[in-house]
N, C-alpha and C positions, 0 to 999 in steps of 0.2 A: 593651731588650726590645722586640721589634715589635710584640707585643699590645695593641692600642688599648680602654680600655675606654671603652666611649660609654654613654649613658644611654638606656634602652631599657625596656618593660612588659614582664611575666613573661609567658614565653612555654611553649608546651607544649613538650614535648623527644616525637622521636619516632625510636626507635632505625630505625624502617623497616621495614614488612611489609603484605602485601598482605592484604585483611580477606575472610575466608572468607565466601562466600554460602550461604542454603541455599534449598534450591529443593523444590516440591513435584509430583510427579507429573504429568503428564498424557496423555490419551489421545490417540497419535501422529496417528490417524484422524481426530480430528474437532478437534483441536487443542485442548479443553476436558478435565474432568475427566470420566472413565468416570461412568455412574453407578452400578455397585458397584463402582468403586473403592474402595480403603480410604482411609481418611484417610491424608492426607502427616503424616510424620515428619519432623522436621528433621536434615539432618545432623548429626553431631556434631561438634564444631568440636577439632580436635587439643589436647592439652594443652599447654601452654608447659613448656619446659625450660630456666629459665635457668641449669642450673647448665651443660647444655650448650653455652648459647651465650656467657657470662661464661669459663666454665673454670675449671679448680681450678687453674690453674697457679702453681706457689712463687714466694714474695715473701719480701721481706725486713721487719720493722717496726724503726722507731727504735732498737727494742734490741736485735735481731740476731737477735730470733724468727722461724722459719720457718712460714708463713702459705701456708694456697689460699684462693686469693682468692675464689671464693664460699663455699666452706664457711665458712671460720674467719673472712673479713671482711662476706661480704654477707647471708646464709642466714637468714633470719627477723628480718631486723633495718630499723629506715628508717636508711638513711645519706645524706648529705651529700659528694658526690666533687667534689675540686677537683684543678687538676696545678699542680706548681710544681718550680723544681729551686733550690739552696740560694746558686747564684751570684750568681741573681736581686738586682741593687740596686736595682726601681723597686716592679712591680708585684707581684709576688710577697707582699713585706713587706708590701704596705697591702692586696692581699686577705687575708692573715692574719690582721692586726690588723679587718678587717671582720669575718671568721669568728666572732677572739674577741670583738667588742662583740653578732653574734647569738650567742654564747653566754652569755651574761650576760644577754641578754636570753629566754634559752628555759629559765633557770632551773634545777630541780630534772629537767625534760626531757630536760636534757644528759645523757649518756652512760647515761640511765636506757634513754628512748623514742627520743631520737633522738644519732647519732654521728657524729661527722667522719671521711672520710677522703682525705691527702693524697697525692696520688701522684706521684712524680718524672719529669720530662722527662728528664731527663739518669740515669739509673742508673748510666754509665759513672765518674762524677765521684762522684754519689752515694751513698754508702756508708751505711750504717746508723749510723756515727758523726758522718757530715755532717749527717743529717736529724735525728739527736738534739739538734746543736749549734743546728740554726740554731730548731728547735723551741721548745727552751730559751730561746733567744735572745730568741723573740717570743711565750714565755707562752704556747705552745702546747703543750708538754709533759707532756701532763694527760690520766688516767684518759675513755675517750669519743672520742679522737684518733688514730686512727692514721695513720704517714709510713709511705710503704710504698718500696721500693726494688726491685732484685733481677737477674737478669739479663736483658741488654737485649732477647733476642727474647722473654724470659715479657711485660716492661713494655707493650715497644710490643705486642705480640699484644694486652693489654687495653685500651691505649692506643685500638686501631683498635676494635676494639667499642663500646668506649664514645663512638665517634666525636670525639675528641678528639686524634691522635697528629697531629703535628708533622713534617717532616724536620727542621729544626731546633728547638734547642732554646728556642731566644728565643721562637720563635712560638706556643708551645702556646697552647691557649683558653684562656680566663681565665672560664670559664662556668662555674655551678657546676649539680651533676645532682644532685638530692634525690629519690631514691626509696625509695617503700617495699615492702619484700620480703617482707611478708606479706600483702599486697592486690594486688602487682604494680600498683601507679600511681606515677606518678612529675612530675616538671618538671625544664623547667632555666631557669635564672636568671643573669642579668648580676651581680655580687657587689656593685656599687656603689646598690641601692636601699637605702633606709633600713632597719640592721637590725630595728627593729621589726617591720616588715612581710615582712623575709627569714622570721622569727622565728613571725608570724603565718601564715606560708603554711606553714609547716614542724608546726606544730602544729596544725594542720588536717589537714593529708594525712596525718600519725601517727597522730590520730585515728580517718584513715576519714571525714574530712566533706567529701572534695574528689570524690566518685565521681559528679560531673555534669563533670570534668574528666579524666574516665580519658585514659591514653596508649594510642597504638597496640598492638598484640601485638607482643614480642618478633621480630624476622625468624629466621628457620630457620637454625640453623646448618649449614655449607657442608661 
């Protein structure tokens, strides 16, 4: 696999968008405020839509359930988004098994407040009984988790949103994107810090205690 994991500080994830200004009136004439003008109002700043710019579009999960991916996996929930595809014999397995020791370490959290979810590089190969095998395999298996699959242009379409798609399948990121979808804030994280501290940043931002580290707004869907 060509994905290099290097040791790196949490960094902000910023899906990309340009931040709305607001501006307040003034009198063309003398380049100041009138003075009966009325007081400026700020614009209002557009609302985010991320189900628009995620998509509902069908997946597949480990069991062969049919899933849209924001409503049924992302919609009011903090998740945990990693890619991985089940060929994988380096990196793949040991972010896994990173995953599962920050599960173990987020406790009763798990699949309560906060949830995993796995997404396939390869979907072609990937079938929903691959993803259940290799799940199984590495005690990832478990209620809080979903492997998601499905067909190749729904994958890669989310793949690129999420600024993660690959041409090939070796190379996908190895970053993991934890946001949470009832506050809209989020980060993304190298998988190899100490899970405690994955664990500890993850239960902050569930919380609601991380909102001196807000993410940019959503960019516009095209």
């Amino acid at each position: 696999m060509k994905a290099v994991i290097v040791l790196s500080a949490l960094v902000l994830a910023a899906f990309g968008a340009a931040a709305h200004e607001e501006h307040e009136g003034h009198s063309a004439a003398q380049g100041k405020p009138a003075a009966d003008a009325p007081a400026a109002v700020p614009l209002a700043k557009p609302k985010r839509d991320p189900q628009a710019y995620f998509t509902d579009r069908e997946l597949l999960t480990q069991d062969g359930t049919k899933v849209r991916f924001y409503s049924d996996v992302l919609k009011g929930r903090m998740v945990v988004m990693n890619v991985i595809y089940t060929n994988c014999k380096d990196a793949c397995p040991l972010i896994t098994e990173q995953m599962n020791q920050v599960r173990a370490q987020l406790g009763d959290s798990f699949g309560k407040d906060i949830q995993f979810v796995s997404i396939s590089s390869d979907p072609q190969r990937d079938s929903p009984q691959a993803l259940k095998k290799f799940a199984q395999k590495h005690h990832a298996d478990v209620p809080g988790w979903t492997f998601l699959t499905g067909k190749k242009e729904n994958v890669d379409h989310i793949l690129k949103k999420l600024g993660q798609f690959s041409e090939e399948v070796e190379s996908h990121s190895t970053q993991l994107i934890a946001w949470n979808f009832k506050t809209d804030k989020g980060k993304k994280m190298l998988p190899n810090i100490a899970p405690e501290m994955i664990a500890a940043q993850l239960k902050m931002l569930s919380s609601n205690d991380m909102l001196e580290l807000p993410l940019p707004a959503l960019p516009r869907p095209n």
